[in-house]
C-alpha positions as a printed Julia matrix, in Angstrom:
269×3 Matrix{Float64}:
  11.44  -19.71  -101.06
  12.17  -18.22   -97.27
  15.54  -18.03   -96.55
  17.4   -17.67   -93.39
  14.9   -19.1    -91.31
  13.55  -21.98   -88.53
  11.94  -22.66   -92.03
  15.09  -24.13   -93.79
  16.54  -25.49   -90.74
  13.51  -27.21   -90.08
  13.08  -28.35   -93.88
  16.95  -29.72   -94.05
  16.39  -32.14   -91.34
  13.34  -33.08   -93.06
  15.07  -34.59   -95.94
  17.48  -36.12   -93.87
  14.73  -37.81   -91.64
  12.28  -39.12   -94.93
  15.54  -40.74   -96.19
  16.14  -42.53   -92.99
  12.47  -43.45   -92.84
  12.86  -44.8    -96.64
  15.56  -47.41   -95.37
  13.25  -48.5    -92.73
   9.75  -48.52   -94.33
  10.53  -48.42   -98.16
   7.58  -46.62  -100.44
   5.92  -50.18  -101.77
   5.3   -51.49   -98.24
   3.72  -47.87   -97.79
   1.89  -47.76  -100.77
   0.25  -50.76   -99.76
  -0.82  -49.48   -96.36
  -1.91  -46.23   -98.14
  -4.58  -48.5   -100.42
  -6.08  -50.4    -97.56
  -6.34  -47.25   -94.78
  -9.68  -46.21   -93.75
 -11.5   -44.43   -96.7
 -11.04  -40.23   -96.25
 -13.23  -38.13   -94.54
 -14.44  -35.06   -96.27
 -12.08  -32.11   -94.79
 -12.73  -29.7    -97.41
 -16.71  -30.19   -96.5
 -16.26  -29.85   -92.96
 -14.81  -26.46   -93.73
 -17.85  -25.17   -96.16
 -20.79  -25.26   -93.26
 -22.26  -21.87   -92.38
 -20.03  -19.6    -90.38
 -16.43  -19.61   -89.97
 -15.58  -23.26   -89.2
 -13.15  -23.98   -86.46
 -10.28  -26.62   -87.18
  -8.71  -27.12   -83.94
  -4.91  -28.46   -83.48
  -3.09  -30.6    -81.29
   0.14  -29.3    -80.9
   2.69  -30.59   -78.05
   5.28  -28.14   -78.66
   7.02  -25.37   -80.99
  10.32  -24.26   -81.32
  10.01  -20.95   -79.91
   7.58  -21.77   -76.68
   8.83  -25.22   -75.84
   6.16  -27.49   -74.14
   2.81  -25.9    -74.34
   0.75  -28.78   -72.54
   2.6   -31.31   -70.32
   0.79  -34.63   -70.88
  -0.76  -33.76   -73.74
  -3.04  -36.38   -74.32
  -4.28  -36.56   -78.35
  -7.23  -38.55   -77.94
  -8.4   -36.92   -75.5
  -8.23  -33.2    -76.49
  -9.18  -34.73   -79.88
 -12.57  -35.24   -78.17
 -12.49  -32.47   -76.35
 -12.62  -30.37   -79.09
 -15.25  -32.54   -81.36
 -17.78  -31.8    -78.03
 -16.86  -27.99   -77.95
 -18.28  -27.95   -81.6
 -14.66  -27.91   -83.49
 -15.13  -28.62   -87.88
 -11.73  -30.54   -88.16
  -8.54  -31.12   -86.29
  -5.3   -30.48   -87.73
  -2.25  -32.63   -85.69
   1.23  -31.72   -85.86
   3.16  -34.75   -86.86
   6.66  -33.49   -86.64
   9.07  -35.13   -83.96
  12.32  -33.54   -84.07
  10.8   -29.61   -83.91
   7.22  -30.11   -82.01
   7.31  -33.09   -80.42
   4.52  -34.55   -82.62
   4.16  -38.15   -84.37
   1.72  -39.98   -86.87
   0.72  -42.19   -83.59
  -0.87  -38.76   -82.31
  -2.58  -38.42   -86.0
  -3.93  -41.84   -85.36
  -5.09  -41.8    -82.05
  -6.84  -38.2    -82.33
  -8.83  -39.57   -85.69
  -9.74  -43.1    -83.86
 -11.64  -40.72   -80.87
 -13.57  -38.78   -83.4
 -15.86  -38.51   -86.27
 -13.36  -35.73   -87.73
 -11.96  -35.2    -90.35
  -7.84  -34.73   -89.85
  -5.13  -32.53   -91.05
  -1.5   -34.29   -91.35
   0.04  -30.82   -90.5
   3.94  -31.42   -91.11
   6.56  -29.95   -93.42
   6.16  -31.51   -96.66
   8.92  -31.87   -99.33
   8.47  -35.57  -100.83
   5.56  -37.91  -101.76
   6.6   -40.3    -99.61
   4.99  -38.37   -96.69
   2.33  -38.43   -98.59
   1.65  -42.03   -98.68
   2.91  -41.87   -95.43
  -0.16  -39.14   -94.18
  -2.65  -41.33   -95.67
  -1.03  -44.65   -94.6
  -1.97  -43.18   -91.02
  -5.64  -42.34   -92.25
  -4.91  -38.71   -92.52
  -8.2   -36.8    -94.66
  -6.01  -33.69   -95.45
  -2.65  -32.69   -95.87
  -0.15  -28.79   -95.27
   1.49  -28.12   -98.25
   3.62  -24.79   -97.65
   4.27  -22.84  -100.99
   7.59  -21.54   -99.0
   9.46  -24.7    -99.07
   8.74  -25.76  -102.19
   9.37  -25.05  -106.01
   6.54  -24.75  -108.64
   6.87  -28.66  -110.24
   7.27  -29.96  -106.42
   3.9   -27.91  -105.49
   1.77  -29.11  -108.64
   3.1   -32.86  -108.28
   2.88  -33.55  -104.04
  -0.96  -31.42  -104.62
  -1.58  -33.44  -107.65
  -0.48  -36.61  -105.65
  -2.39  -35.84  -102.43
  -5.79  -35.12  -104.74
  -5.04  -39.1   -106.51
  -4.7   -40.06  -102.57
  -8.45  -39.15  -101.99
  -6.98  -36.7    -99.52
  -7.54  -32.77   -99.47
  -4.59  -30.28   -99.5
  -4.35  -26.87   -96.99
  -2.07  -24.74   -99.39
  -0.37  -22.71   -97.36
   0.74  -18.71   -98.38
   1.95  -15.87   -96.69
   2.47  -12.93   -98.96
   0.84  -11.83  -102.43
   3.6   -13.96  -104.42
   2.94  -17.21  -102.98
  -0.58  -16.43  -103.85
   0.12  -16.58  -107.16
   2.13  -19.26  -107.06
  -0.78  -20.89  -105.03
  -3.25  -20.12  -107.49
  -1.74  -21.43  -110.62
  -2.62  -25.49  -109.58
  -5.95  -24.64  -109.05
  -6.49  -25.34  -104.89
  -9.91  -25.73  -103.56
  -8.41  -24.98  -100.1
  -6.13  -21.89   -99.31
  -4.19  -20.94   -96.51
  -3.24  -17.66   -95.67
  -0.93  -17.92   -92.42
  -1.05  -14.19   -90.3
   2.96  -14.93   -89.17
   5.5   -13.27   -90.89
   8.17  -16.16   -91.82
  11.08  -13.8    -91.38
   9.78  -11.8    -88.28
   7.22  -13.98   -86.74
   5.01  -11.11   -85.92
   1.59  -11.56   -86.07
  -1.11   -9.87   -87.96
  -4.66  -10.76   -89.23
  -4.55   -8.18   -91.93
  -2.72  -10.12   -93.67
  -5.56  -12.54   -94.26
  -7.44   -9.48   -95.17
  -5.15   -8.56   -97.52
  -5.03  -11.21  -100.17
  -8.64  -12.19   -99.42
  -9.58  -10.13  -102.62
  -7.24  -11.91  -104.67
  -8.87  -15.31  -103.82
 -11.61  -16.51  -105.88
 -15.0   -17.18  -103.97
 -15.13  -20.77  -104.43
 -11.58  -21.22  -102.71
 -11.95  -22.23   -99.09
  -9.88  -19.54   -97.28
  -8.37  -20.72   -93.96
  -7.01  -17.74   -92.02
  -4.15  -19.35   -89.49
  -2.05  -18.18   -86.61
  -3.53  -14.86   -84.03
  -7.07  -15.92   -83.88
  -7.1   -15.84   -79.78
 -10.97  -14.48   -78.83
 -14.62  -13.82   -80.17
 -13.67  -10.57   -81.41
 -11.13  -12.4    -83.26
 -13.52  -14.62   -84.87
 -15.43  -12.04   -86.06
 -12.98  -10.03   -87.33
 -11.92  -12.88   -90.0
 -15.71  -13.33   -90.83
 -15.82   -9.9    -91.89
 -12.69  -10.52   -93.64
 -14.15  -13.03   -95.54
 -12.45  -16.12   -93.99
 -14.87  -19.44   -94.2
 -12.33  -21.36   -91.63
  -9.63  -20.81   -88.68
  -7.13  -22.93   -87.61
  -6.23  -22.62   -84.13
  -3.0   -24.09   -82.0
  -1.97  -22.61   -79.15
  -4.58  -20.98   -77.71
  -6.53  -23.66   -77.59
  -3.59  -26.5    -76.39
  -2.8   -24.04   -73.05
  -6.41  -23.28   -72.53
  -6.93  -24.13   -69.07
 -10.04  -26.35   -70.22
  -9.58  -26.41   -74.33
 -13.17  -27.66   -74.75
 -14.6   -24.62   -73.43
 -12.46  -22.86   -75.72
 -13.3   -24.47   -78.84
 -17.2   -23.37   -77.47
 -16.0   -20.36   -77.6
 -14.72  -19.42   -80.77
 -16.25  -22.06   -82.67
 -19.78  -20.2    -81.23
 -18.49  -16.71   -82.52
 -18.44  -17.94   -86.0
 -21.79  -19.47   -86.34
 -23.94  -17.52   -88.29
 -21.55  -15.57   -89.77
 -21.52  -14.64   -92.99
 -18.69  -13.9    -94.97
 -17.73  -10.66   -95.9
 -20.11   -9.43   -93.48
């Protein structure tokens, strides 16, 4: 598991925050909700179309850049990016760190067709119920933050849910770790947890070690065409984006963009 980072910090208050949220909302009153939200939409097919498929993000803020669009409307880039030709949307959710809530989640699924990522840092099942409470399709599980048993129960959880699960890896070892409960989606984030450098070989590094008939989402550094290519020759079948797209002057356009780059492609070449 990282240590020393935003990471832990960020993954502390977490637990702190889902107990509070327990005392307000406890899990039966959100299990209920869970049952009788809107039936899933298929993430994991959105992603398996021809090309590198584009899941776009709405993303008010991060800890290191602050405020990336002032008056960031969800709904509203939300359908932005379904016209610019976007696969699925991924919304941050967290509060505290970017600003984010499940109201955003809500209101960017209501304006589209899309299917939607909870994106969030998940360490208990109640966020789980809580995702699909909200009519989330997908959910980020991060192999850094958690332990083997907590990886194989919240992805064994979110598949019961009807819901799909992005797990997330950044080196060879959380591969493996990845690998052992049998994903059908994979992400391999570019950023270095420790340095937060950037670097797309990264996806190109583990993309041998990941079976064909895992969905690989490369995320983080994808900024321009060239970009786009560069991961379909990689061998990635998705990209989520964030910040380029949120301070795009006109995001829409952007989404065109990229989301044009990687039709056609095929992967691996």
């Amino acid at each position: 598991m990282a240590s020393g980072t935003i990471l832990d910090e960020i993954v502390a208050w977490k637990r702190v925050e889902i107990a509070q949220q327990a005392r307000d909302r406890p899990l039966g009153a959100l299990q209920e909700a869970a049952a009788s939200a809107p039936a899933p939409r298929d993430w994991i097919g959105a992603l398996r179309q021809p090309g590198v498929s584009l899941i776009a993000e709405v993303k008010r803020a991060s800890p290191s850049a602050g405020v990336l669009r002032p008056g960031l409307d969800p709904a509203a880039l939300a359908a932005e990016y379904a016209a610019g030709g976007a696969a699925a949307l991924s919304v941050l959710t967290d509060t505290r760190y970017f600003r984010g809530s499940l109201d955003d989640l809500r209101a960017a699924r209501v304006a589209t067709a899309l299917p939607v990522l909870r994106k969030d840092f998940v360490v208990s099942s109640y966020q789980l119920y809580e995702a699909r409470a909200a009519s989330a399709d997908a959910v980020l599980l991060i192999v850094a933050v958690l332990d083997d048993e907590a990886l194989a129960a919240l992805h064994g959880l979110a598949q019961a849910l009807g819901m799909a699960a992005l797990v997330e890896v950044h080196d060879e070892d959380e591969l493996q770790r990845a690998l052992a409960i049998e994903p059908c989606v994979i992400g391999v984030n570019n950023r270095d947890l420790h340095t937060f450098q950037v670097d797309l070989g990264t996806t190109a590094r583990l993309r041998s070690r990941i079976p064909d008939e895992i969905v690989l989402v490369s995320e983080s550094g994808v900024h321009a065409p060239a970009d786009v290519a560069q991961l379909a020759d990689m061998g990635a079948d998705a990209m989520l984006i964030g910040e380029a797209l949120v301070r795009a002057p006109q995001p829409g356009e952007k989404v065109r963009q990229l989301a044009a780059a990687g039709q056609g492609k095929v992967r691996g070449g």
